[in-house]
N, C-alpha and C positions, 0 to 999 in steps of 0.2 A: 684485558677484561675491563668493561665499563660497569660502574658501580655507582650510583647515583643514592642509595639511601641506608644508612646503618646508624649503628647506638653505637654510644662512646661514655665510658665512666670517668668522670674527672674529680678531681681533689684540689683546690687551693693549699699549701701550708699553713699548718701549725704555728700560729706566734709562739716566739719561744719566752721562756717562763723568765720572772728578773730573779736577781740571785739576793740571797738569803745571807749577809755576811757584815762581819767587824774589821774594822781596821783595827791591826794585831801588827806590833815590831817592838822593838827592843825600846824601854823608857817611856813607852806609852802601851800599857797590857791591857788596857779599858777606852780602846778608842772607840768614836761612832761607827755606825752604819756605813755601808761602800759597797753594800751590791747594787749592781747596774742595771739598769733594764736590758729586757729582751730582744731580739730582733723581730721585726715585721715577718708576717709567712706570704710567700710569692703568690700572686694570682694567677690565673688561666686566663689566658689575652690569645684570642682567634682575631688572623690575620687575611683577609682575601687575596689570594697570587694570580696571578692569572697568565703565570706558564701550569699549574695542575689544572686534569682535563676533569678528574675521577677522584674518587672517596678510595680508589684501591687501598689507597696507606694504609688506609683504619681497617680495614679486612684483616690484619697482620698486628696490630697494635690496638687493642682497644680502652688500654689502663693508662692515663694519663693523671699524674701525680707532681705536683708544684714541690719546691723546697720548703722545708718548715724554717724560722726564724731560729739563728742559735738563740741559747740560753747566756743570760746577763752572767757578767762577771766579778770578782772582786773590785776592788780600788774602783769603784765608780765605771766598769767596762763595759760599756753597751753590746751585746750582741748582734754578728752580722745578719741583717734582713735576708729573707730567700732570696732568690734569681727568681724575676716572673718566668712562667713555661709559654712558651710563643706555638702558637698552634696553626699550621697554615693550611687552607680549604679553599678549593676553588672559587673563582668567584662567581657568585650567582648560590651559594651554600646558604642555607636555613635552616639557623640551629633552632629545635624546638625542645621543648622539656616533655621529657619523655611519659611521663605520667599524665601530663593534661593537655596535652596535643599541643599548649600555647605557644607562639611564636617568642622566641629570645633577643632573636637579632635575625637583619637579613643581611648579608655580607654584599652589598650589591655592586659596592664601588670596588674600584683595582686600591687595593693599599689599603682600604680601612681598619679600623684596628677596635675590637671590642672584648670592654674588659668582661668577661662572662660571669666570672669566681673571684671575687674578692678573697686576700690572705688572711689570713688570723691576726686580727691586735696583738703585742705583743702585752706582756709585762711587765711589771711596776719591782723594782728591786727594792728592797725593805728602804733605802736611803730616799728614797721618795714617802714615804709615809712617816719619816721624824720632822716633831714639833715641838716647840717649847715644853711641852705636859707631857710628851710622847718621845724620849730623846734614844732610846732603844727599842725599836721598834721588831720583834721578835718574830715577823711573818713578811713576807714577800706575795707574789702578785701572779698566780699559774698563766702561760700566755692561753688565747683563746684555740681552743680546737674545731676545727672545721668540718664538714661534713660531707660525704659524696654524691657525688648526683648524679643521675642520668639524664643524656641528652642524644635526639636526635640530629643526624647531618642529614638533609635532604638538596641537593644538588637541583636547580630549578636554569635552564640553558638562557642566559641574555640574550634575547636577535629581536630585532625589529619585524621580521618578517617570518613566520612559520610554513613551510609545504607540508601538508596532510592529506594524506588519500591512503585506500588501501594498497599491502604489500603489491609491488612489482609493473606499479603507474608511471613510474617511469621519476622519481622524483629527486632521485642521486643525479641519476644523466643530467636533469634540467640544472641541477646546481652546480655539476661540473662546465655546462655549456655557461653559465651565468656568469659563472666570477673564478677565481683561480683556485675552490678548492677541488682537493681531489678525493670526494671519500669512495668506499669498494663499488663496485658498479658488478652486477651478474644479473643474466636471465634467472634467477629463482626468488623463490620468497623470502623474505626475511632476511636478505642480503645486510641492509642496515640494521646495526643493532643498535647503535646509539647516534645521538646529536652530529649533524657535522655541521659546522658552519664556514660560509663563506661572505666577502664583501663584497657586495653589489652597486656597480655607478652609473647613471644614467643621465644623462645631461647636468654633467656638473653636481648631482648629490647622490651621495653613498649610504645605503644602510645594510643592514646585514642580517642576511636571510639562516636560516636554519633549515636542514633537512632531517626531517622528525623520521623515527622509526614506522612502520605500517601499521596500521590499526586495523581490527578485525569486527565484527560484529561483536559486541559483547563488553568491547573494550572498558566499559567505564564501571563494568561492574569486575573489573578484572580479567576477562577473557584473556588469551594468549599473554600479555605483558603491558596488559592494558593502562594500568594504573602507575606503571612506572612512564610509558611513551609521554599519557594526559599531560604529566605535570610539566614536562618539557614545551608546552605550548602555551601555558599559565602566563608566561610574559611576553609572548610576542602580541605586535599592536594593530598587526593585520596576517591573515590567514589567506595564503593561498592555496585553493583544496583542488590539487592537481586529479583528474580523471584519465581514466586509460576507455577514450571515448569512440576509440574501436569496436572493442568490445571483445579483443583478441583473445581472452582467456574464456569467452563465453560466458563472462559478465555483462550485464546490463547496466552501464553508465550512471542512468536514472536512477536505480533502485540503488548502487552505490551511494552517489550523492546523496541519495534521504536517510542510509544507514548511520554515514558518518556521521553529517551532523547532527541524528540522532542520539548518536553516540557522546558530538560534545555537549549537548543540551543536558544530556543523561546526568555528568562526570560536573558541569559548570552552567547556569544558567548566565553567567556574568562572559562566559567563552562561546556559548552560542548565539550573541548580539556582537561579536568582536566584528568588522567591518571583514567581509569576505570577499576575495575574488574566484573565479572558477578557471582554472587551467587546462581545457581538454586538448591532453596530451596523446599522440602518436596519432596526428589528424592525416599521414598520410599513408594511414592503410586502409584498404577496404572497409567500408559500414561508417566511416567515422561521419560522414557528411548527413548521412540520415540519423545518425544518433544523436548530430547535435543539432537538426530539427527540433525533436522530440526533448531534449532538453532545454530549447528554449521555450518552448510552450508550457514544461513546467516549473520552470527558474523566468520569474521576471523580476524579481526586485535585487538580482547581483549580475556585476556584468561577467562574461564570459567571452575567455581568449583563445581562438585555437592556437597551438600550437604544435612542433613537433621537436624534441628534445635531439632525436637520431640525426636529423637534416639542420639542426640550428635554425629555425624560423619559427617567427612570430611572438618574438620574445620581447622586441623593443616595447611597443607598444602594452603589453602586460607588464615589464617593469615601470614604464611611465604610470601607470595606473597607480598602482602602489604608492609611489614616489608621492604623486599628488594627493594621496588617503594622508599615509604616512604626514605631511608637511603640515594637514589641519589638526594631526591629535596632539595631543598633550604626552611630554616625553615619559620617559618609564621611570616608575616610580620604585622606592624598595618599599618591601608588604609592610603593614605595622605594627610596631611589635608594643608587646606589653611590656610597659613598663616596670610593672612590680614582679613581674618575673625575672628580673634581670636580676638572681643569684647575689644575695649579700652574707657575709657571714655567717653564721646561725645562730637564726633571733633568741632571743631572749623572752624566754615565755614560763610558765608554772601552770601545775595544778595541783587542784586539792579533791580528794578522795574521800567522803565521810564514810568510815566503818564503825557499825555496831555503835551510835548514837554517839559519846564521849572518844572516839579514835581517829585522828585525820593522818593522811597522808599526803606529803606535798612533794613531786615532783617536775621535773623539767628541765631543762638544758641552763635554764637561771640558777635553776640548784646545784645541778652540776659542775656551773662552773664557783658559784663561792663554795661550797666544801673546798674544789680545790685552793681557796687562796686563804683559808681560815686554817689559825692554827689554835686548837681550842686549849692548849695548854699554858697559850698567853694569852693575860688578862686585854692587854689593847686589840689583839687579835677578836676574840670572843666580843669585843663593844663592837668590833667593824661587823662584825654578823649580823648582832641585836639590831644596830642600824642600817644595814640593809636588808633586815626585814621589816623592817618598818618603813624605808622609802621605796619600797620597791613596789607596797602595796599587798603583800603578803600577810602581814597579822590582819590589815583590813577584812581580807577577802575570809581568811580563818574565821573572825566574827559574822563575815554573813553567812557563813557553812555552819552558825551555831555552834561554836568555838566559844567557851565558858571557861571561867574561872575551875583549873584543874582537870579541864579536858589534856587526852596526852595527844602531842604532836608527834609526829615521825618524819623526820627529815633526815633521806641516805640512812646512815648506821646510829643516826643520833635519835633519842626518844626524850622529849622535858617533857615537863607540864608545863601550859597556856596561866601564865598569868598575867591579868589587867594590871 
């Protein structure tokens, strides 16, 4: 089964938290601090392979979870960092963030390696927080926790060269006659359901052609499987729109041709100026000779090749054609991706909520994470709060929410009064 586009939930690790602890033995019952920090949480790092053809895997697996960082240990013990999780997609995959359509990365190269999900920081074990004034330090440091996200894989075929035309033109045969691959060949419709590709050599230069599934009327608004074929044409750098110029199924050549490309103008304005050749294919049956009259009269700004796929003729010179397109453009590029989409741990943000004139509420993923690292039953603990609420911007922003002398705050389970 071919699978070109599905969602995927991923998780980086949990940093794990540093540890909370004394050095404690015989002759010394009042030693310092010795908890260790945490370990790092593993990231989500997509790999481009380029022996997978399909997204099948993900049809079967859609929760993808990174290791979280242990937790710090006594005697100064660092906690072991996660194992990054290695995620591999074929190539030509583009992952997009499923909520805002935006591009993440485009996997374009064979090997590339992108880190999608950074891990969680880890944590600070209380032996990192003593200081000359500070020599017991009574709180340790929660590691960061991370957040899930959704993304899409969308599967986009590499070929330098695309065959498009409606089902059963003849567009497998021509790419079996071309070059050595072999994909299913039948008298019916819809024979191809997905991509084949093959490499094609023509006086000393190769590129490599794709055989695109049939497109239907309709296609770019979805018709038949319309929107999944489009996208597999999105990167080739020239199009050849094969015709069954016969007319043997009691179609009209003509009125094909103006559908299609109708179709791709529809789907892509950027994919109906792609440089086009015209392939009128099974030129040795009946009707073909007066139908491609009639389509040169209304095709004059593309050239047009007969040929016949069944007998092997008249291919050289249509791959020459190509060849010489192909050699003035500019090679394939990967799409562009946003940069600030590219998944970091979870930011660090707050709000504040004015209730009932004198009542504020401050929350957000900043609060979240100092509750956890605040131990409010020690005194140095409780000062590291005071000051980061104060350098974080927080009492600031309290006073311009009209945050007064004796206003009460609410932060998590905690409620003071705002004093200047």
């Amino acid at each position: 089964m071919f699978i070109d586009l599905v969602k995927i939930f991923i998780k980086s690790g949990d940093g794990g938290s540093g540890a909370l602890s004394f050095h404690r033995e015989k002759y010394m019952p009042k030693g310092g601090p010795d908890g260790g920090d945490g370990g790092k949480g593993a990231s989500i790092i997509f790999v481009a392979d380029d022996r997978m053809r399909t997204l099948l895997d993900f049809r079967y697996q859609q929760h993808y979870r990174a290791e979280n960082g242990e937790n710090g240990k006594d005697n100064f013990k660092t906690g072991k960092d996660g194992e990054d999780l290695v995620i591999r997609v074929p190539r030509g995959t583009v992952i997009k963030d499923a909520k805002s359509g935006k591009v993440i990365a485009d996997m374009f190269e064979q090997d590339c390696r992108k880190v999608i999900l950074k891990g969680g920081r880890a944590g600070k074990g209380n032996s990192r927080f003593s200081t000359p004034t500070r020599q017991s330090p009574n709180f340790a440091q929660q590691g960061e926790t991370t957040k899930e996200q959704e993304v899409l894989l969308e599967l986009k075929t590499i070929a330098d060269v695309g065959l498009v035309g409606f089902p059963n033109v003849g567009k497998s045969t021509m790419l079996s006659v071309v070059s050595k691959a072999r994909p299913k060949i039948a008298n019916y419709h819809f024979t191809t359901l997905s991509p084949n590709l093959g490499v094609v050599s023509v006086d000393d230069y190769s590129f490599v052609v794709a055989d695109l599934p049939g497109l239907i009327e309709g296609a770019a608004q979805g018709a038949g499987l319309g929107h999944e074929f489009l996208r597999h044409i999105e990167r080739t750098r020239v199009i050849i729109h094969v015709l069954d110029i016969s007319g043997s199924e009691n179609r009209d050549p003509v009125e094909d041709y103006k559908i299609i490309n109708k179709e791709l103008k529809d789907y892509s304005a950027v994919l109906a100026e792609r440089p086009q050749i015209i392939a009128a294919n099974k030129s040795e049956l009946p009707g073909a000779q007066e139908n491609l009259e009639r389509l040169k009269m209304e095709v004059t700004d593309r050239p047009i090749f007969m040929v016949s796929a069944a007998s092997n003729q008249g291919f050289t010179p249509l791959l020459r054609a190509a060849a010489e397109i192909l050699k003035t453009l500019p090679p394939q590029e990967p799409l562009d991706t946003n940069e600030q989409m590219v998944y970091e741990t979870v930011e660090e943000s707050f709000e504040i909520q004015k209730v009932d004139g004198e009542y504020f509420i401050v929350t957000g993923t900043l609060i979240d994470r100092l509750m956890r690292n605040v131990n409010f039953e020690d005194s140095d603990s409780l000062k590291y709060f005071q000051r980061v609420l104060k350098e974080k911007g927080i009492i600031a922003a309290l006073r311009e929410k009209g945050a007064a002398e004796g206003s009460t705050i609410r932060i998590d389970d905690l409620e003071f009064d705002f004093i200047e």
